[in-house]
C-alpha positions in Angstrom: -55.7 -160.0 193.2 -53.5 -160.4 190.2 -52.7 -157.7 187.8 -52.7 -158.7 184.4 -50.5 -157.4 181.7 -52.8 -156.5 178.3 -51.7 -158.4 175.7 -53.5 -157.1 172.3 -53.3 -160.2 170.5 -54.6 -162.1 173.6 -57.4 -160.0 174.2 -58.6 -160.1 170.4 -58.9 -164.5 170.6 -60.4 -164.2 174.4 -63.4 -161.7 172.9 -64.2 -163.1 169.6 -64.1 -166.8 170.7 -66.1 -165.8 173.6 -68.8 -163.3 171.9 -68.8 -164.9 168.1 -68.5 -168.4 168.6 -71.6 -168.7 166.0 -69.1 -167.2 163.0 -66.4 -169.9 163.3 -67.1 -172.8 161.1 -68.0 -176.5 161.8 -64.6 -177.6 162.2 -63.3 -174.7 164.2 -66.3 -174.9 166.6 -65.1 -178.9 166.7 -61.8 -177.9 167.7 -62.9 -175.6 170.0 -65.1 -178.6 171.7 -62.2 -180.4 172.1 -60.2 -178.3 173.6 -62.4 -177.9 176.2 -62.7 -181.8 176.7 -58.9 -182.0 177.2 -58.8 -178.8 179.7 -61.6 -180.9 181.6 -59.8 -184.1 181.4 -56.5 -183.0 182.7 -58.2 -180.9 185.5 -60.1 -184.1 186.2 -56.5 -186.2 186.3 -55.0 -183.7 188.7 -58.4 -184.8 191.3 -58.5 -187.6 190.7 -61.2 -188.2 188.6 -59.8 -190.7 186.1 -62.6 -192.4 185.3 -64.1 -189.1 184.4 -61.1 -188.2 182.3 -60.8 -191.3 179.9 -64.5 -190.9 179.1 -63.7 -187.2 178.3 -61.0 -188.5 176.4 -62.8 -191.5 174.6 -65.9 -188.9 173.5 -64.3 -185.6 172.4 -60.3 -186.2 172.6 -58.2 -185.9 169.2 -58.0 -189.4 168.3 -62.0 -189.5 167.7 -61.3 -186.3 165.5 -58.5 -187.1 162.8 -59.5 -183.6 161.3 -59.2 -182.0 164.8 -55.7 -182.9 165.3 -54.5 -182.1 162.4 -56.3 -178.7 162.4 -53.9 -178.4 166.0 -50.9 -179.7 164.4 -49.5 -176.1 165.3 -50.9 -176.2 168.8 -53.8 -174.5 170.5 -52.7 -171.3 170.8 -51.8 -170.8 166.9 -55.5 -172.5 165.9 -57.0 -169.9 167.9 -55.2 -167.1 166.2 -56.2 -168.3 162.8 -59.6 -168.8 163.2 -60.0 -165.5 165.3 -57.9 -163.6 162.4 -60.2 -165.2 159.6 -63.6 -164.4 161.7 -62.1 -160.8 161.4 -61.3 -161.0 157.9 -64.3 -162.6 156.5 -67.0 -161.3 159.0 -65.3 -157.9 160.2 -68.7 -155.7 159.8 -70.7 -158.3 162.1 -68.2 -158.2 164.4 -68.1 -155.4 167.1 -64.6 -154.9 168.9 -65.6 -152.8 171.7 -62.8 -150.3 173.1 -62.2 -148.4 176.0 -62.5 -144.7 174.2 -59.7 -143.7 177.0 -56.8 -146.5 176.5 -58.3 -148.0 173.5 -57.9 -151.5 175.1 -60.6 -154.1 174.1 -63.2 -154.4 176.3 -64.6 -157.5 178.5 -67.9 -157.4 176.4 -69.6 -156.1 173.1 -71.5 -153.9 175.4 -69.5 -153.0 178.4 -68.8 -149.8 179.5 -66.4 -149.5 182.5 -62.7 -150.4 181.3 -61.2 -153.7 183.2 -57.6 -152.5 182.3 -58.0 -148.7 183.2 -61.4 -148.7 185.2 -62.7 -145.6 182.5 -66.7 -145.5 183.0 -68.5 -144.7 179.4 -72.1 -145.2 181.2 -73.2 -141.8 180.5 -71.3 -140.7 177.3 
């Protein structure tokens, strides 16, 4: 098993992209699609699957989305940020960051309530 190292920032895009897709707009839901697409297609190149690939490509890759690539002009990692930081800013009371009341870490789900990063158990409070 590998221990991972809790990176704040990290654990703020993972949750809300996972748990609040539905307050990210059009394009940032787009972006998010085709991100995915390319994850697919590479993991498709790397078994072989090209066939698989350039149809992932053709359908959902940048070049069908001018307004896709430039939203990733900065790269993935920075899109994600953004849009996570403006869900937060323009939706902040719909969205519920739930924390581990002993580390304070973000939790794996809205209504979890064992701590992945310190294993506290909040079941009963």
């Amino acid at each position: 098993m590998t221990v991972q190292s809790y990176r704040e920032e990290d654990e703020l895009d993972r949750y809300v992209w996972t748990h609040f897709m539905g307050l990210f707009t059009d394009l940032e839901q787009r972006v998010w699609k085709v991100v995915q697409a390319e994850q697919k297609a590479e993991s498709a190149d790397e078994t072989g699957g090209h066939a698989a690939a350039r149809v992932l490509r053709s359908r959902w890759g940048r070049a069908a989305y001018p307004e896709v690539a430039s939203a990733l002009a900065a790269g993935w990692p920075a899109f994600r940020r953004e849009a996570r930081a403006r869900v937060l800013r323009d939706h902040g009371a719909d969205v519920f960051v739930n924390r581990c009341p002993r580390c304070h870490q973000v939790a794996e789900t809205p209504r979890a309530r064992q701590c992945r990063w310190c294993g506290c158990d909040w079941h009963r409070e």
